[in-house]
N, C-alpha and C positions, 0 to 999 in steps of 0.2 A: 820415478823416471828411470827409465834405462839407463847400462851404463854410455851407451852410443851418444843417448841425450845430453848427458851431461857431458861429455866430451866433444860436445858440438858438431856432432853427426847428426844427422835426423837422413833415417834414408829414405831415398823417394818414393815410395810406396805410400809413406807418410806423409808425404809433401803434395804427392798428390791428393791423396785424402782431404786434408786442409784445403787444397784449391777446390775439390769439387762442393766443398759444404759450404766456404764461403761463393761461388759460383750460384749456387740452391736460395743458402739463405740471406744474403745480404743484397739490398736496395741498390742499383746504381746509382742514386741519389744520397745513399749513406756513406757518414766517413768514420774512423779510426782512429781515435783519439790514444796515441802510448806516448801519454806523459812525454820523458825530453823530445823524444822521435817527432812528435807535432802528432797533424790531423793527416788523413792518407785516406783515399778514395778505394773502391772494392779493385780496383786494377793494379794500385797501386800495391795493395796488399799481395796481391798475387802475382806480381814482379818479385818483392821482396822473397817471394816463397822460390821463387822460382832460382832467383839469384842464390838462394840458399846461405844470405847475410842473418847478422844478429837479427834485425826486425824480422826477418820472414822466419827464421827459430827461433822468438819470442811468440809470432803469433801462430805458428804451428803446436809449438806447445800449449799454448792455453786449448787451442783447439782440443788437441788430445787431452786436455785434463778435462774436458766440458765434456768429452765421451766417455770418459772412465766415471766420471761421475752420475751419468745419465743411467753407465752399465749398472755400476753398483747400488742404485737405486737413493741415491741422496739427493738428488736434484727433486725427483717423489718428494721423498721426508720434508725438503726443507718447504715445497710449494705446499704440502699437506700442515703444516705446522704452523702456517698465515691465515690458515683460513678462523 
C-alpha cells in the first residue's frame, strides 16, 4: 500500500473507484459482513466510503487489493489452480 494508505488517507479518486465497483457489483439485497463492524447494506458501505471513516478505508482498501490482484494476474492463478 501506499504511504497515503497507511497514514489514513485514501484520496477520492480512490474512493470514488471503490463506490463505483461496489455500485456495479454488489446486490441491493447483499450485506457486508467486517467482523467487530457488524453486517452493512450496499449503501451503507458507500456512506462509510464516503464519510472517509475506518470502515469506508477498510473497505476501500480491500477493494484496491482485489484490483492489484486481478492486475497482477493472481486472482487467474489462484481460479486456474482449483480446477
Amino acid at each position: 500500500m501506499t504511504n497515503n494508505l497507511k497514514q489514513g488517507h485514501i484520496p477520492k479518486s480512490m474512493r470514488d473507484l471503490a463506490i463505483a465497483r461496489i455500485e456495479v457489483q454488489v446486490s441491493s439485497n447483499m450485506r457486508l459482513s467486517m467482523g467487530s463492524y457488524g453486517n452493512m447494506s450496499k449503501e451503507e458501505m458507500i456512506e462509510h466510503i464516503k464519510k472517509d471513516d475506518e470502515i469506508g478505508r477498510k473497505i476501500v482498501e480491500s477493494q484496491l487489493r482485489f484490483i492489484r490482484a486481478q492486475a497482477s494476474g493472481q486472482i487467474t492463478k489462484e481460479l486456474a489452480s482449483i480446477e
